[in-house]
C-alpha positions as CSV (number, residue, x, y, z in Angstrom):
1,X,-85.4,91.1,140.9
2,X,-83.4,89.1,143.2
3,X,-82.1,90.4,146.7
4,X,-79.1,93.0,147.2
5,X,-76.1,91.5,148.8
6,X,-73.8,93.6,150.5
7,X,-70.3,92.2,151.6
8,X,-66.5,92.4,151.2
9,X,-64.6,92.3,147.9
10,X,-61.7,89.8,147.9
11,X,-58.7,89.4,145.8
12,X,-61.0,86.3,143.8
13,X,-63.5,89.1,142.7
14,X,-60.9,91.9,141.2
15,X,-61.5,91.3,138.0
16,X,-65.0,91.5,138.0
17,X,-64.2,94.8,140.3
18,X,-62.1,96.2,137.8
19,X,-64.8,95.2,135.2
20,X,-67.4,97.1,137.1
21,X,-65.5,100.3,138.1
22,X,-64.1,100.6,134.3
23,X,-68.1,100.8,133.3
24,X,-69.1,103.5,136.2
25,X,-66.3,105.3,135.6
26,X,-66.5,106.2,131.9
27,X,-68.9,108.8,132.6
28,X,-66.8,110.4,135.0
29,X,-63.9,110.3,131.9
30,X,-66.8,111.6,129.8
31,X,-67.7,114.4,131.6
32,X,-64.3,115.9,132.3
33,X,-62.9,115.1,128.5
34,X,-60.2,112.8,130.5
35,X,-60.1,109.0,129.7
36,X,-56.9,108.9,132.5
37,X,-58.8,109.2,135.5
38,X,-57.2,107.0,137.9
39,X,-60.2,104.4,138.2
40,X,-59.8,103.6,134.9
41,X,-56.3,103.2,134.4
42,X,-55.6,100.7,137.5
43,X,-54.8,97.8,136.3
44,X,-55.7,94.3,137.8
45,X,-52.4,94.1,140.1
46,X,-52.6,97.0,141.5
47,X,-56.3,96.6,142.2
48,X,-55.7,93.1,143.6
49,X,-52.7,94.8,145.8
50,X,-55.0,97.8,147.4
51,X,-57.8,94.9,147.9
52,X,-55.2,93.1,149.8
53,X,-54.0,96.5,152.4
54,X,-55.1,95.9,155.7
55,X,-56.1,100.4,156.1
56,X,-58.8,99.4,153.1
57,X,-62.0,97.7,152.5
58,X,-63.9,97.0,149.2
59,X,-67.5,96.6,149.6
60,X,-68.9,95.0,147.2
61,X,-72.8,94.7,146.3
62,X,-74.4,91.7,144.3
63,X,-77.5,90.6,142.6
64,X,-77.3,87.2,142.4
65,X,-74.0,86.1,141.2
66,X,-73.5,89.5,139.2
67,X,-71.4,92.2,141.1
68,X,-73.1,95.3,139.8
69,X,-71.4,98.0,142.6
70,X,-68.6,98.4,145.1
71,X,-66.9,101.0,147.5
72,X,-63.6,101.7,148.5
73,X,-62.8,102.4,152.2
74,X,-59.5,103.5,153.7
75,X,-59.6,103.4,157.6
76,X,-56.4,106.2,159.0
77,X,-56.6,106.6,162.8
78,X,-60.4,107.7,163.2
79,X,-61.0,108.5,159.8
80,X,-62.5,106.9,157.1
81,X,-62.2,107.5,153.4
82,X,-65.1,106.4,150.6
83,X,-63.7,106.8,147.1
84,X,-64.5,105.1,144.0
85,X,-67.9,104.6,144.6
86,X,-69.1,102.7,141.2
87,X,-72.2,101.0,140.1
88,X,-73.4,99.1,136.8
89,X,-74.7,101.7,134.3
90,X,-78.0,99.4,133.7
91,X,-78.5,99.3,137.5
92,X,-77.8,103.0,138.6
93,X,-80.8,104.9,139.4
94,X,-81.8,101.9,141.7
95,X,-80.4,103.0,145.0
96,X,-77.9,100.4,145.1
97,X,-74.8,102.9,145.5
98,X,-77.1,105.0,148.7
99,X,-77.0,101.0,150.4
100,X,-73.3,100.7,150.0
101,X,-72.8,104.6,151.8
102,X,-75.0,103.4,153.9
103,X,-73.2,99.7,154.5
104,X,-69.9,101.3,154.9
105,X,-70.6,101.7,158.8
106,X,-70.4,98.2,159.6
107,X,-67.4,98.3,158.2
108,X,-65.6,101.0,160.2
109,X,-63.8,100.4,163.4
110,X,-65.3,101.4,166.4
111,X,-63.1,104.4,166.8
112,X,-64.0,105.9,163.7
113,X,-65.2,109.7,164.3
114,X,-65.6,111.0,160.9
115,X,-66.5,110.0,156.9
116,X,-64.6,112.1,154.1
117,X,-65.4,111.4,150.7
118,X,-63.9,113.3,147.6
119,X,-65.3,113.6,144.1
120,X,-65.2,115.6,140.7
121,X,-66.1,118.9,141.5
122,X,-68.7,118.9,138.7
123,X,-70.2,115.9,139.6
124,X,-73.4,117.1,140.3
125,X,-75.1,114.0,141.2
126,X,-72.6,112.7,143.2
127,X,-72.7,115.5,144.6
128,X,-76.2,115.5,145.4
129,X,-75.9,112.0,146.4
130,X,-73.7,112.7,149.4
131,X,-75.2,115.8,150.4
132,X,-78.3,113.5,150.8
133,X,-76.5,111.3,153.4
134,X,-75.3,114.3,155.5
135,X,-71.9,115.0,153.8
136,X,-70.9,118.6,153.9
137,X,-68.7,120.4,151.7
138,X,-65.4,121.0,152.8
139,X,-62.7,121.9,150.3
140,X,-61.5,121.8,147.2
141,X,-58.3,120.8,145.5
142,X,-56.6,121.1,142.3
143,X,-55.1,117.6,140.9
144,X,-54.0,118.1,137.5
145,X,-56.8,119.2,135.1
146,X,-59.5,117.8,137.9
147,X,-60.7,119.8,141.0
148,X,-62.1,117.3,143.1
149,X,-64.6,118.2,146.0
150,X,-63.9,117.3,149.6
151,X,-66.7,116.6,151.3
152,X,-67.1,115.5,155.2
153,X,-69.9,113.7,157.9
154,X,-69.3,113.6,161.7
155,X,-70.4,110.4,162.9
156,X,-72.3,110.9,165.9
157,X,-74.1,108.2,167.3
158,X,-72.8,105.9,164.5
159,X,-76.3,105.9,163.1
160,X,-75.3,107.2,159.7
161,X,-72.5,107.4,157.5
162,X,-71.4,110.1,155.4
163,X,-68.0,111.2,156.3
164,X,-64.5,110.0,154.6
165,X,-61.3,112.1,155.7
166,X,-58.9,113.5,152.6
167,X,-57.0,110.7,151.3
168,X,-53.9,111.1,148.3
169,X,-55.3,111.8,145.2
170,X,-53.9,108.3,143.5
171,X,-57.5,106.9,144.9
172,X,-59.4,108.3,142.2
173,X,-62.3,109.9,142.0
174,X,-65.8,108.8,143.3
175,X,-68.5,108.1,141.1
């Protein structure tokens, strides 16, 4: 198998972006009987226009010439906000989503103080995923039929990440 590459997503990459959050994020859709969850219905503009915001980053991570997952990162003040957190049904499993948590700190500016990160409340792995990384539950909230899971890290010493603050719920869900 050929090396992990970790590094931004530009506009030239959203349509393979879109490609690969379409195929995480069907079994998200699946498992809440809701094919209208956000990260499936953006379409390519609006991807290309949130890739283009200067408050986000989209990490992107590549084997080869094949991007097979991504993040989303919205920087507010000293927060930071994962979302959308998507990787290549024949490569999950592989730890490729725990190296982009784990990449997002590179990312952050310095004055960055805490990770939030939101997902389906019945998301159980996901779940389990950021838990693993430090994330604490915080709160839950009610956006349509979905109750999404806010879930928080302090960053200390900036040795980990594992904290995204609450963003608006057009940012979809995490996966």
């Amino acid at each position: 198998m050929e090396e992990l590459r970790i590094d931004v997503v530009d506009a030239t990459g959203a349509g393979e972006l879109l490609t690969v959050r379409r195929a995480a994020f069907v079994t998200e859709a699946q498992l809440y009987g809701d094919p209208n969850i956000p990260a499936l219905t953006q379409t390519l503009d609006e991807l290309v226009e949130d890739i283009g915001r200067p408050d986000v980053v989209t990490i992107g991570a590549w084997i080869g010439p094949r991007l097979v997952g991504s993040i989303r990162v919205g920087l507010e003040a000293n927060r930071a906000l994962l979302g959308r957190l998507a990787v290549v049904p024949d490569q999950q499993g592989q730890g490729i989503g725990t190296k982009l948590i784990m990449a997002v700190l590179q990312y952050l500016p310095e004055q960055t103080e805490e990770v939030w990160v939101f997902t389906g409340q019945d998301s159980k792995q996901n779940l389990s995923l950021y838990a693993k990384h430090g994330f604490e539950h915080q709160y839950d909230q009610n956006a349509g039929d979905l109750t999404y899971a806010y879930l928080r890290k302090i960053l200390g010493d900036m040795g980990e990440v594992g904290e995204a603050p609450p963003s608006p719920a057009d940012d979809g869900a995490s996966a």
